[in-house]
Biotite code that builds the C-alpha atoms (Angstrom):
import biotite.structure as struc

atoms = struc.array([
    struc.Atom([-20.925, 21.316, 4.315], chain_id="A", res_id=1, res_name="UNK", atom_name="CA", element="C"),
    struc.Atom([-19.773, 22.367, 1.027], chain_id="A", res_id=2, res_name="UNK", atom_name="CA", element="C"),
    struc.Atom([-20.103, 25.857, 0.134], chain_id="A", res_id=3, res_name="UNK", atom_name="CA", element="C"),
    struc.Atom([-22.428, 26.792, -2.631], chain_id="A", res_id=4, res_name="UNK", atom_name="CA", element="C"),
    struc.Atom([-19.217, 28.457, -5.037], chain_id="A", res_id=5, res_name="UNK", atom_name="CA", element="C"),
    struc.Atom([-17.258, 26.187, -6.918], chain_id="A", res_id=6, res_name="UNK", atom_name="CA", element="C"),
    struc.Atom([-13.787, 26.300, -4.349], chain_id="A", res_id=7, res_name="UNK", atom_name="CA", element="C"),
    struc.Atom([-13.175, 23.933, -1.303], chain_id="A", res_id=8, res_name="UNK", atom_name="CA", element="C"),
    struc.Atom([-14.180, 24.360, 1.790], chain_id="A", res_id=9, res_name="UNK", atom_name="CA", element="C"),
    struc.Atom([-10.713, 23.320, 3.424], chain_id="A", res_id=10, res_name="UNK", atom_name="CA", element="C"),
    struc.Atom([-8.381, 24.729, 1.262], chain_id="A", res_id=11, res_name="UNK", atom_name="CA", element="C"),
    struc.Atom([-10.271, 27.265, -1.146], chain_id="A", res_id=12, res_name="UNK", atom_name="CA", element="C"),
    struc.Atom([-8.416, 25.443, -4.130], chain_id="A", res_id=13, res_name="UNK", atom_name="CA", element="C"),
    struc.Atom([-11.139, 26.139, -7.687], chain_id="A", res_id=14, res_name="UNK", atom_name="CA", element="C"),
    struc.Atom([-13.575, 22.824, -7.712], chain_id="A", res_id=15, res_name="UNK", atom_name="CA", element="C"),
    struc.Atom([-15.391, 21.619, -11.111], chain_id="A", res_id=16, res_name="UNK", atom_name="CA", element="C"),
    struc.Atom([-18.855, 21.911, -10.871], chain_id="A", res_id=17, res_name="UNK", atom_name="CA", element="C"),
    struc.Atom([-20.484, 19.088, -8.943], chain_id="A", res_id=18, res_name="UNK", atom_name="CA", element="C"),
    struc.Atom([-17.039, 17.701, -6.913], chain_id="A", res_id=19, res_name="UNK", atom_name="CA", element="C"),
    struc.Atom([-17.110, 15.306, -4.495], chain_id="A", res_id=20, res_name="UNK", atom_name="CA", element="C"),
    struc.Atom([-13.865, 16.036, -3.043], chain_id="A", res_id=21, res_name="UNK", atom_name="CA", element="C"),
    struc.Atom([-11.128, 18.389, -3.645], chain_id="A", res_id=22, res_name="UNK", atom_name="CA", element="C"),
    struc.Atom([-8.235, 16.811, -5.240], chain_id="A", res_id=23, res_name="UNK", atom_name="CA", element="C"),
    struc.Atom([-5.913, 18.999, -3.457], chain_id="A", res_id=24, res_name="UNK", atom_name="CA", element="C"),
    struc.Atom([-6.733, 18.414, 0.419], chain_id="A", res_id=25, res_name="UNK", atom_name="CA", element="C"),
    struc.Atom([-9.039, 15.313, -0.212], chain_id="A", res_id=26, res_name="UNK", atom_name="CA", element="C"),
    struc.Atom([-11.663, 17.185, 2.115], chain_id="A", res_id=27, res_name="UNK", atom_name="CA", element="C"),
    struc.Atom([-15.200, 15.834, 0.783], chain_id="A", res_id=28, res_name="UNK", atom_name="CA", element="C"),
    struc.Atom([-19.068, 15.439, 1.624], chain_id="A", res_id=29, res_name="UNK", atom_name="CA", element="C"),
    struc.Atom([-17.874, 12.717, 3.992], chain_id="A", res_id=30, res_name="UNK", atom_name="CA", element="C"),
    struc.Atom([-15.617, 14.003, 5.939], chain_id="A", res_id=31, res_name="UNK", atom_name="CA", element="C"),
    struc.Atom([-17.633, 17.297, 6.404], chain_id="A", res_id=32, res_name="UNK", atom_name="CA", element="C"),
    struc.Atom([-15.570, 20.007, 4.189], chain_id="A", res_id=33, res_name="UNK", atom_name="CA", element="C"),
    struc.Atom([-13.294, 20.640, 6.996], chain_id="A", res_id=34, res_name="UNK", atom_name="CA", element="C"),
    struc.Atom([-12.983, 24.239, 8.391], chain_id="A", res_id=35, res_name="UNK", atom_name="CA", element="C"),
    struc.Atom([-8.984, 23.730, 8.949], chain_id="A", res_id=36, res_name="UNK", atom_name="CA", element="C"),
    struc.Atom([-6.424, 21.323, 7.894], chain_id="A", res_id=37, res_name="UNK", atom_name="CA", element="C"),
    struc.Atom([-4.826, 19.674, 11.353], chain_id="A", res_id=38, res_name="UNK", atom_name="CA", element="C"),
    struc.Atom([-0.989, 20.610, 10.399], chain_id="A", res_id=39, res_name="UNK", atom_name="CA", element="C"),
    struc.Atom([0.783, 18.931, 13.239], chain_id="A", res_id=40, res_name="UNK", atom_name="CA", element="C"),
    struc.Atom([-0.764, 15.656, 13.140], chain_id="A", res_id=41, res_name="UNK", atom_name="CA", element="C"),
    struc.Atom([2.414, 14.392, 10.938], chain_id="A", res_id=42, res_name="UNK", atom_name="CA", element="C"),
    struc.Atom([4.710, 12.532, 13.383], chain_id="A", res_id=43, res_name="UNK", atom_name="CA", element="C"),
    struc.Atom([8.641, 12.855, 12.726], chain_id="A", res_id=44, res_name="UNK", atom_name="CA", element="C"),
    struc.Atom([9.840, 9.620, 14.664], chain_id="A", res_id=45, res_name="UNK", atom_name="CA", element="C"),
    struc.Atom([7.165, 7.457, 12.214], chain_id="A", res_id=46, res_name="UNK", atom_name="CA", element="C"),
    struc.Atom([9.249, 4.191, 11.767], chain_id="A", res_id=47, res_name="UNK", atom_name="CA", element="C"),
    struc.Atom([7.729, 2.295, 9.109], chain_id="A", res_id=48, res_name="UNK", atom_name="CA", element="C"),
    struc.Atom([9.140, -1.173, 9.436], chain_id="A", res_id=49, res_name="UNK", atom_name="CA", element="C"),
    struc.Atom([7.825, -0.960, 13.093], chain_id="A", res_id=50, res_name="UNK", atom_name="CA", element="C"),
    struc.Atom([4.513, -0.076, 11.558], chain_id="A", res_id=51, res_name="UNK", atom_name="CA", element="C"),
    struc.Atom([4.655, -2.821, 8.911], chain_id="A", res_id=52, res_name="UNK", atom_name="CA", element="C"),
    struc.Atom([5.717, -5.151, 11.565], chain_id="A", res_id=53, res_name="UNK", atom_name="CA", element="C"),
    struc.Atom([2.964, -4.290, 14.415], chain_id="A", res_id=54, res_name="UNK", atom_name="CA", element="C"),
    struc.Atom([0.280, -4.161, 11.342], chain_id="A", res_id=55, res_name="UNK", atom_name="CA", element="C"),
    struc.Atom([1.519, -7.365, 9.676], chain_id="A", res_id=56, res_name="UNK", atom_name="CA", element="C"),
    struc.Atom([3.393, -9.337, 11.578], chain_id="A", res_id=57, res_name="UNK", atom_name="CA", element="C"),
    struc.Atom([0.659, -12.249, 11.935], chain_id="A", res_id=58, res_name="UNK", atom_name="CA", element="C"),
    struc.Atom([0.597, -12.301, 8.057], chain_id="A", res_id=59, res_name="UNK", atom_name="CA", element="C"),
    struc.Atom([4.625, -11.962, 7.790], chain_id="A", res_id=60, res_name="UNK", atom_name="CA", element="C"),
    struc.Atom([6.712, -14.989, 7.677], chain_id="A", res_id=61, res_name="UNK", atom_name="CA", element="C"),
    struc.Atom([10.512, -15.565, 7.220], chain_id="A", res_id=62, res_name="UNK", atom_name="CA", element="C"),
    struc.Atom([10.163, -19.247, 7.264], chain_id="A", res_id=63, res_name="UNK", atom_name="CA", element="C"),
    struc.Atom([10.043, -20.659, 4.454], chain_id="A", res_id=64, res_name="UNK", atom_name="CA", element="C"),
    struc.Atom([6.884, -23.505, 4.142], chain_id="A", res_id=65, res_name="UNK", atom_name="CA", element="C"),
    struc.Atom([7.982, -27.170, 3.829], chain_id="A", res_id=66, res_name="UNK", atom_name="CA", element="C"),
    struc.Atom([6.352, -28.132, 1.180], chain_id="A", res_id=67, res_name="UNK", atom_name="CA", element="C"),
    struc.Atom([8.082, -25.268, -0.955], chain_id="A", res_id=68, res_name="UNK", atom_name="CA", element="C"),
    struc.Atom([11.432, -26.488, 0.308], chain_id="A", res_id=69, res_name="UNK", atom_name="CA", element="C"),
    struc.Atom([10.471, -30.279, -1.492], chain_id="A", res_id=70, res_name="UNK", atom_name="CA", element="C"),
    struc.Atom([9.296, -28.196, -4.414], chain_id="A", res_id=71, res_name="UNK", atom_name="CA", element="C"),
    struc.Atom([12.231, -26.264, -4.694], chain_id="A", res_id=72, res_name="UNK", atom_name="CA", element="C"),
    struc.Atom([14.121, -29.455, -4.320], chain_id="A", res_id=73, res_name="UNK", atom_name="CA", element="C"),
    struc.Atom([12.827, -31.441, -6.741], chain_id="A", res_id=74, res_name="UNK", atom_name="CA", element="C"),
    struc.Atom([12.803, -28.796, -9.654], chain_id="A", res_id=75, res_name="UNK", atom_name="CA", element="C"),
    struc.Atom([16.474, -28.708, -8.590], chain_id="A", res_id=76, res_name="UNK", atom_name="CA", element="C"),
    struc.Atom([16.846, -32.225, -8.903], chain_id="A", res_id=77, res_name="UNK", atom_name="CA", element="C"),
    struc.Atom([15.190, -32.471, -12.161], chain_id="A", res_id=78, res_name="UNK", atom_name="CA", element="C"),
    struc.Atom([17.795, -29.871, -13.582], chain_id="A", res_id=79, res_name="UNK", atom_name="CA", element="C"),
    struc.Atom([19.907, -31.962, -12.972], chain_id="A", res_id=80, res_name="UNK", atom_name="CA", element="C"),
    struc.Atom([18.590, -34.516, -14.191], chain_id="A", res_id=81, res_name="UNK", atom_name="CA", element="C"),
    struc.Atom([17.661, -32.758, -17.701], chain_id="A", res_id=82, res_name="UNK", atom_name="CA", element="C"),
    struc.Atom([21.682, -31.162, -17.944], chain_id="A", res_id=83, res_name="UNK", atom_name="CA", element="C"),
    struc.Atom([23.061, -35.062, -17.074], chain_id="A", res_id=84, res_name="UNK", atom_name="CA", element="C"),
    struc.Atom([20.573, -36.637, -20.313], chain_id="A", res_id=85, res_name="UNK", atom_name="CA", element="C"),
    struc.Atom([21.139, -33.388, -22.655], chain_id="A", res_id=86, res_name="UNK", atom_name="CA", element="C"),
    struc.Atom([25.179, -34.390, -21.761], chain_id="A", res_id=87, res_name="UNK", atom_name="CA", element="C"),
    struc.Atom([24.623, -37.860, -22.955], chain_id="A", res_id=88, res_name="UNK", atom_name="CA", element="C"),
    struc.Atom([22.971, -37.193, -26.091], chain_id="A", res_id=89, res_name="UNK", atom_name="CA", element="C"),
])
């Protein structure tokens, strides 16, 4: 719980009166006003494109849609179109 003076819990950093959390550690009334910070939990091999990739992968696509190729197209094709009649003119 938090202590009753106005400094965190976690960290001891100076809280304003009535704080929810500390905005230097983030320890709060949720997570219990943690007694110590857990230091070694940061890992040094994190790859993040394997994370991004195992987390999103089913939402991740390379391929581009069909029907956004024939869009694509035909706003190409009416380019053309428009630089061929501004030509004529």
């Amino acid at each position: 719980m938090k202590n009753d003076s106005d400094s965190c819990g976690h960290c001891g950093a100076e809280l304003p009166p009535g704080a929810r959390s500390c905005k230097h550690c983030g320890s709060s009334d949720t997570d219990g006003w943690a007694d110590e910070a857990d230091e070694g939990s940061l890992d040094d091999d994190f790859d993040y494109d394997e994370f991004v990739e195992g987390e999103f992968s089913d939402r991740v696509t390379t391929k581009l849609h069909p029907f956004w190729k024939a869009v694509a197209l035909m706003l190409v094709l009416l380019f053309v179109l428009a630089m061929i009649q501004s030509v004529r003119i």
